[in-house]
C-alpha positions in Angstrom: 52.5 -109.1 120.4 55.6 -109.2 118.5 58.9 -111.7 118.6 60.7 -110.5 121.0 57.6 -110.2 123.7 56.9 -113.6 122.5 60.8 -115.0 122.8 60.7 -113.4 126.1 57.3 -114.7 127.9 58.3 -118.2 126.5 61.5 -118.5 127.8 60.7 -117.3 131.0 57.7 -119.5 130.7 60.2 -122.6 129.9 62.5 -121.6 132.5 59.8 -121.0 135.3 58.2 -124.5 134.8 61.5 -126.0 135.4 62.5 -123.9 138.5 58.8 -124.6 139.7 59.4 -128.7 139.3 62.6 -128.4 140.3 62.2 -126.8 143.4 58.8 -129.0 144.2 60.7 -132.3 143.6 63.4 -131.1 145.9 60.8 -129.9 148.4 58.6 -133.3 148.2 61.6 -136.0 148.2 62.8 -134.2 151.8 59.6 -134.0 153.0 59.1 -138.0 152.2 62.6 -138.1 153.5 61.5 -136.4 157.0 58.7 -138.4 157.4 60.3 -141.7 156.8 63.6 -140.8 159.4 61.2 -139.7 162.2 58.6 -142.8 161.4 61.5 -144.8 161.9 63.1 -143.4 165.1 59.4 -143.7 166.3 59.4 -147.0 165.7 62.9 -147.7 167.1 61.6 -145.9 170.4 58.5 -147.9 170.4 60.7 -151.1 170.2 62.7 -149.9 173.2 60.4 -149.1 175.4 58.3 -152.5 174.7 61.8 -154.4 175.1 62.3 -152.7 178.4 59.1 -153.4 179.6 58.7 -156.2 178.8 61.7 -158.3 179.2 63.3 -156.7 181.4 62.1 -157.6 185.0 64.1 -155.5 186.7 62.7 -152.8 185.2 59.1 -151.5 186.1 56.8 -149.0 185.3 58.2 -146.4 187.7 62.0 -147.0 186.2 60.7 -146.4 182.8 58.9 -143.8 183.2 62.4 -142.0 184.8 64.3 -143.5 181.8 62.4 -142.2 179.3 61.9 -138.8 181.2 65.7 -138.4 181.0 66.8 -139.9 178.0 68.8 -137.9 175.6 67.4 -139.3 172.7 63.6 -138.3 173.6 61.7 -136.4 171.4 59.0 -133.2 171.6 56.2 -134.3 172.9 57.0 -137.9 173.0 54.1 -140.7 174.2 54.7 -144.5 174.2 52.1 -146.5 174.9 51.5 -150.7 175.9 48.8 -152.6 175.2 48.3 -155.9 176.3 46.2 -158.6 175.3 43.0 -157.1 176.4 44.0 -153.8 174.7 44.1 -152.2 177.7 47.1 -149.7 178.7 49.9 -151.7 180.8 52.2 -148.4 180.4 52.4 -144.9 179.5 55.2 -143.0 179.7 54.3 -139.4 180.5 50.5 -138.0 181.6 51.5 -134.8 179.7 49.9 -135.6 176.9 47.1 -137.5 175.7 46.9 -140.4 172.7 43.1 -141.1 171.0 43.3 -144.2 170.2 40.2 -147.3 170.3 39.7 -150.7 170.7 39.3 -150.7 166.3 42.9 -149.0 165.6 44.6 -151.7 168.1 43.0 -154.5 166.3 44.0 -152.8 163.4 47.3 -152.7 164.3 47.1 -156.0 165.6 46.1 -157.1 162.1 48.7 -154.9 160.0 51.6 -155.3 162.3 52.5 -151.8 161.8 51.1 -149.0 160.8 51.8 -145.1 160.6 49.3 -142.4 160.6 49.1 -138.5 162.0 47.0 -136.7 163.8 46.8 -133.4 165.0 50.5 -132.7 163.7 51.5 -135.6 165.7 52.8 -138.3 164.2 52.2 -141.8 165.3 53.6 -145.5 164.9 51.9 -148.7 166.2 53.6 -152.0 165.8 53.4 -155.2 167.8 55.9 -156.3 170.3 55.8 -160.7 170.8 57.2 -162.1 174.3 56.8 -165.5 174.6 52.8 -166.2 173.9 51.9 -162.6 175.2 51.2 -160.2 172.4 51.1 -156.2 173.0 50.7 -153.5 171.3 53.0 -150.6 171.2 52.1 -147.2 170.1 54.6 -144.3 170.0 53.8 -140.7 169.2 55.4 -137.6 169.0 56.1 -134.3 167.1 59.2 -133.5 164.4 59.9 -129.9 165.6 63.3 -130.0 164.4 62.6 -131.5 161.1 59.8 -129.3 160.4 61.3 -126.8 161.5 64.3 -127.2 159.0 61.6 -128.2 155.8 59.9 -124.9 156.4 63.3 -122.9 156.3 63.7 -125.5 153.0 60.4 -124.1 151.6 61.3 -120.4 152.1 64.6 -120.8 150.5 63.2 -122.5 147.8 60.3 -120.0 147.7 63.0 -117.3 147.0 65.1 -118.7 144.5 62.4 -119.8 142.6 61.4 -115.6 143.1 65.0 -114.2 142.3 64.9 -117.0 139.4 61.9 -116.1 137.6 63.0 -112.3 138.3 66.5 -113.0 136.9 64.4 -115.6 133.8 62.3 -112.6 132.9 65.6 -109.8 132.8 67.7 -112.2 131.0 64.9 -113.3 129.0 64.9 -109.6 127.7 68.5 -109.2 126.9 68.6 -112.7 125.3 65.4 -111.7 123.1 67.3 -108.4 122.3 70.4 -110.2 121.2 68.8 -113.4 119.7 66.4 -110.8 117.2 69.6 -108.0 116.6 70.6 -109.5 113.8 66.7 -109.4 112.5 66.4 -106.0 113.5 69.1 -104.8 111.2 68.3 -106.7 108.5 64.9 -104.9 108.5 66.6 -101.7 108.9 68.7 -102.5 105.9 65.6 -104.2 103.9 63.9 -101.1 104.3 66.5 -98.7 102.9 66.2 -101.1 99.6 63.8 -99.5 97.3 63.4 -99.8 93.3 65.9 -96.6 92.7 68.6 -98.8 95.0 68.0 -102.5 93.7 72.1 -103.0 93.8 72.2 -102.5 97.2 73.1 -106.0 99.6 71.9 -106.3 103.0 75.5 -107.7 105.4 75.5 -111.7 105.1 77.0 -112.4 108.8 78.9 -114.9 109.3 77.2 -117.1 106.5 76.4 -120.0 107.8 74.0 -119.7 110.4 69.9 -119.4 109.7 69.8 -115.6 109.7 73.2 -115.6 107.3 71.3 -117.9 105.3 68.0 -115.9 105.2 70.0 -112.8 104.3 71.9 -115.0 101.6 68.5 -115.9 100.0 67.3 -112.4 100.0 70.3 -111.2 98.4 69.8 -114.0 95.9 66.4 -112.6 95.4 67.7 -109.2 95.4 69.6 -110.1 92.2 66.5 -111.8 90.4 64.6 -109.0 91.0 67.3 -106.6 89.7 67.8 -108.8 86.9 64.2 -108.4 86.0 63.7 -105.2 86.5 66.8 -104.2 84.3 65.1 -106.9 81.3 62.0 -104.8 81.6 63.9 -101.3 81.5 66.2 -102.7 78.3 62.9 -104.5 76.6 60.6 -101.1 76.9 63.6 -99.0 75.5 64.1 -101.5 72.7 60.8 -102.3 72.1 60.0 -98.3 72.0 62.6 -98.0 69.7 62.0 -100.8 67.0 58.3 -99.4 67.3 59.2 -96.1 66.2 60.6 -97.2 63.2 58.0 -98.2 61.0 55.6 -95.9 62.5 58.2 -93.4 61.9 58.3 -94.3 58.0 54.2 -94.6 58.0 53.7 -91.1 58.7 56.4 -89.7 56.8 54.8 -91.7 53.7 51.5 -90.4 54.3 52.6 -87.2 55.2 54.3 -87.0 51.7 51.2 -88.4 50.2 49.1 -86.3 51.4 51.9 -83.0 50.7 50.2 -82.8 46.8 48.4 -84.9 44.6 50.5 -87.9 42.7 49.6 -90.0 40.5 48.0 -93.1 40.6 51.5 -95.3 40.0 53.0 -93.3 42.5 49.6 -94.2 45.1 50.0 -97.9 44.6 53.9 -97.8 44.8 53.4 -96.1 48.0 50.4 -98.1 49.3 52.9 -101.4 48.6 55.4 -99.5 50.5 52.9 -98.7 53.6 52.0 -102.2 53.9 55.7 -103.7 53.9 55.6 -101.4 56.9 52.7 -102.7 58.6 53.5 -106.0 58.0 56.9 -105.5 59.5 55.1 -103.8 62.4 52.9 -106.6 63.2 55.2 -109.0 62.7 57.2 -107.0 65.3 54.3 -106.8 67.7 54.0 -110.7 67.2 57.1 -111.2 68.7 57.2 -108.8 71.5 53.8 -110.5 72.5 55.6 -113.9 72.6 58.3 -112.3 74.4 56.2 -110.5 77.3 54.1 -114.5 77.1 57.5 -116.1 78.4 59.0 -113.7 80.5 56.6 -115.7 82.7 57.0 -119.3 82.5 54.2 -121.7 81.3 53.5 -124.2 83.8 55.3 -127.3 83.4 52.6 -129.8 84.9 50.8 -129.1 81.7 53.3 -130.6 79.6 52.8 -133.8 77.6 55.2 -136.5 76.3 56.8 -135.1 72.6 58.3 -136.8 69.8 61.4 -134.5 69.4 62.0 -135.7 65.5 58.5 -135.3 65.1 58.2 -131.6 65.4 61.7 -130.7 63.7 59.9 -132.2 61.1 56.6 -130.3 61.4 58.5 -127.1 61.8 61.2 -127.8 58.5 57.8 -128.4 56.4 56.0 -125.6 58.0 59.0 -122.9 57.4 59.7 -124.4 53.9 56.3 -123.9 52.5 56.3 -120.2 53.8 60.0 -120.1 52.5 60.2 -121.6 49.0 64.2 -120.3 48.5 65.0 -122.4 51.9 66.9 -125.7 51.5 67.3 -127.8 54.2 69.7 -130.8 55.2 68.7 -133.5 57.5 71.1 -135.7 59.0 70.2 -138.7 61.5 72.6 -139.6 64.0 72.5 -142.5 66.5 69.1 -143.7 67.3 67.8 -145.3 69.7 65.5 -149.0 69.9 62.8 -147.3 71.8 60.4 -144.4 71.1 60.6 -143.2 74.3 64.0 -142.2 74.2 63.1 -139.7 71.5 60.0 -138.4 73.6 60.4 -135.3 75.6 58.0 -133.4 78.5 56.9 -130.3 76.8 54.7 -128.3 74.5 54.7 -128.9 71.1 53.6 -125.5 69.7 56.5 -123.8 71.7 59.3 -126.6 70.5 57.9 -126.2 66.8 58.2 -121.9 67.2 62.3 -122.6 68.9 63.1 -125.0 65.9 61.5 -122.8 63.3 63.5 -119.9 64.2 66.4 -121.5 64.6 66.2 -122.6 60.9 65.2 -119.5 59.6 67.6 -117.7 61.2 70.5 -120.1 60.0 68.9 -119.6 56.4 68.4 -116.2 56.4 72.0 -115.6 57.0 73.4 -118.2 54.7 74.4 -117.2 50.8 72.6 -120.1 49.4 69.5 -120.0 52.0 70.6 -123.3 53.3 70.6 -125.0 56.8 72.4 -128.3 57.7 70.5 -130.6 60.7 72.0 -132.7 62.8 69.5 -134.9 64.8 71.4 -137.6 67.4 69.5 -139.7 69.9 71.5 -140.8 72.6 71.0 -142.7 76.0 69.9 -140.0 77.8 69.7 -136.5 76.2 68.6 -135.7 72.7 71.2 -133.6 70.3 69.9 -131.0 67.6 72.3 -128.8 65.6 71.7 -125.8 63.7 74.4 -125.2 61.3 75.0 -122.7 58.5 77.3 -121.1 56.2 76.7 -117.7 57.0 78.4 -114.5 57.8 79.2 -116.1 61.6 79.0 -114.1 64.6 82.3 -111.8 66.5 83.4 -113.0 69.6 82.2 -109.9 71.6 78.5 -110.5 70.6 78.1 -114.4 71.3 77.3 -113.8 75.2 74.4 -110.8 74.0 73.3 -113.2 71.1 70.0 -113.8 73.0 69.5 -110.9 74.8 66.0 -109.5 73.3 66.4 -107.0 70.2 69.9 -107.4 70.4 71.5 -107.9 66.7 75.8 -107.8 66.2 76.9 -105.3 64.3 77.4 -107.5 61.1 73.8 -108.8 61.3 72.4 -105.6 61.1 74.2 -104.6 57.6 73.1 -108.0 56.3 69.7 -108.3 56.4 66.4 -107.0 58.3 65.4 -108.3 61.5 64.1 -107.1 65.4 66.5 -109.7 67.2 63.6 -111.5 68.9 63.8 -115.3 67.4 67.4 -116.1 69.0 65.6 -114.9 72.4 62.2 -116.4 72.0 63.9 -120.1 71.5 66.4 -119.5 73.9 63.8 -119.4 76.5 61.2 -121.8 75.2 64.6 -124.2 75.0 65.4 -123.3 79.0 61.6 -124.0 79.7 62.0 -127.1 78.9 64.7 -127.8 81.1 67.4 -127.9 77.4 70.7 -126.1 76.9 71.4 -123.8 73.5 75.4 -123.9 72.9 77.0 -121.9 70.1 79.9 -122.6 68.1 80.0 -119.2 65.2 83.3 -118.0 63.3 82.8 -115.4 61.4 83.3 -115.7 57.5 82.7 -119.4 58.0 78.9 -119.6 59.5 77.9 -120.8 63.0 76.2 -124.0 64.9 73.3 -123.7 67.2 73.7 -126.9 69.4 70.3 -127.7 71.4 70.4 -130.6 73.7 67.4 -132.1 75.8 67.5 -134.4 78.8 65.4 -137.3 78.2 65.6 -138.7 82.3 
């Protein structure tokens, strides 16, 4: 069954249960109505007739029976009866019709006072009527054509409306479905036009503000993730393709040379030394894309563990410095704080230790004298970390690509070897754990890799 069946049989289902309680409160309260008006016109008559008998001694039973015969207010099939103290019948007003009645409902009613019942479709009414010490017991029947009459006509009314409503719940109950899912309907339409060819295309936002606007919102939001991610993978497999195919390019055209004629055995080792550069380059290369393809997904952060920040700037300085004997490095504590927590971060140590550590070799690599300055400043609520050299500085054009994967800036490339993978990999281990990488780069003068951390 799909939504719009499903809109439709509820809202006619909503709608039908309160036609069907509607119409059976308005049904019952003038039926209870009815019966309560003609019980108490019974009663009235009952009253009368005991009143007139009773008290009045010109009247007797003959008189009465004329009287009651001709009164304007009788009803169909009227009977008044009078009991007296031996329950036996003193009056009756008309032979047409007979009244059951026993010796038990009297004293009943003798008891009671009052009491209404029906029988037969007859309703009845027996009270007690006091003159002097004499007792008697009135009972006063009859039957409510007219009100009947007009709570039937009430019932087939209400039996048709209640029809024509359900008809007119179930047809407008369509058309509401229709219009009510319209706006779902074409947003599938449009959904399904979007394929991996068309990722730029935006299914229409409405109005923008109501749920389907804001559904369609989201899915253009995700539209642009997944376009985002799918234009990272196309630029990573062109550039890792291509910085691949350089040093495999330059081990076969070695061997092939090699193998070309026979050399000497100088000329083997030179080239041997040469072939291994390569394949260290290429491994080193296949390192990094690894690392890269590892954090296009990101590592779950329930698995991190409180960090000493300094700590691992530390490990990563020593680390990098015994790898890199020409390094120097420079470190510089700012502010600190009284507490060791302040310096603690939620993270992974290994990933901080691989962003710090290229972050300082990058700064070095590019600097004349193979030197980095680092600035460490513990504040109240973040931690501060800068990255500063005295390099060759990066152009203006090239800061927002600086950490796009394998890209390098033009001046880069002509100063020293490299895949353009470091920048990247620490600018998303840094993101990862929820930090910020600002860059501050003249070029001539050097540049200053700013990280900052949020200890809250």
């Amino acid at each position: 069954m799909n939504i719009r069946t499903k809109l439709t049989l509820r809202f006619s289902i909503i709608v039908a249960t309160i036609l069907i309680v509607f119409s059976a409160s308005i049904y019952y309260l003038s039926a209870e109505y009815r019966r309560e008006e003609f019980y108490s016109r019974l009663e009235s008559r009952a009253i009368t007739t005991a009143r007139l008998f009773v008290s009045v001694q010109e009247v007797d039973n003959k008189l009465l029976r004329i009287i009651d015969r001709n009164s304007i207010h009788a009803m169909f099939q009227e009977k008044v009866l009078v009991f007296n103290e031996l329950n036996r019948v003193v009056y009756s007003s008309l032979d047409d019709f007979t009244v059951d009645y026993s010796d038990s409902l009297i004293n009943e009613i003798r008891r009671r006072e009052k009491v209404e019942y029906s029988a037969n479709g007859n309703e009845f009414v027996g009270i007690t009527y006091s003159a002097g010490e004499r007792k008697f017991v009135v009972i006063a029947s009859a039957y409510d054509r007219y009100g009947n009459s007009k709570l039937n006509n009430l019932a087939h009314v209400l039996w048709a409306g209640l029809f024509v409503g359900l008809l007119s719940t179930v047809l407008f109950g369509i058309v509401f479905s229709k219009l009510v899912l319209a706006p779902l309907a074409r947003m599938n339409a449009e959904v399904s036009g979007i394929s991996a060819g068309n990722l730029s295309r935006r299914i229409d936002e409405g109005n923008k503000q109501d749920e389907i606007a804001q559904l369609a919102i989201n899915f253009n939001k995700m539209l642009e993730r997944i376009e985002s991610a799918f234009n990272i993978q196309r630029q990573f497999v062109s550039s890792a393709s291509h910085e691949l195919r350089t040093p495999l390019n330059a081990i076969s055209s070695q061997l092939q040379l090699l193998l070309s004629q026979r050399r000497l055995s100088e000329e083997y080792e030179k080239a041997l030394n040469s072939l291994l550069d390569d394949a260290r380059a290429l491994v080193n290369l296949t390192n990094g894309l690894l690392n890269l393809a590892q954090f296009n997904v990101d590592k779950q952060r329930d698995q991190f563990r409180p960090v000493r920040v300094d700590e691992v700037l530390f490990a990563a300085q020593q680390e990098l410095g015994k790898s890199r004997s020409n390094y120097h490095f420079q470190i510089e504590y700012g502010t600190m704080p009284d507490e060791e927590s302040q310096l603690q971060i939620k993270g992974d140590e290994t990933l901080l230790k691989t962003a710090f550590l290229n972050l300082m070799d990058n700064a070095c690599k590019f600097s004349e004298d193979h030197s980095v300055k680092i600035t460490f400043i513990a504040k109240r609520s973040a931690i501060e970390i800068s990255f500063e050299d005295k390099g060759i500085g990066i152009p203006e054009e090239d800061l927002k690509k600086i950490f796009m994967p394998f890209f390098r800036g033009g001046n880069a490339r002509a100063h020293t070897q490299g895949h353009g993978i470091g920048l990247s990999l620490s600018h998303r281990i840094v993101q990862l754990h929820g930090g910020t990488i600002e860059i501050h780069s003249t070029v001539g003068q050097g540049s200053d890799f700013r990280v900052s951390f949020s200890t809250k």
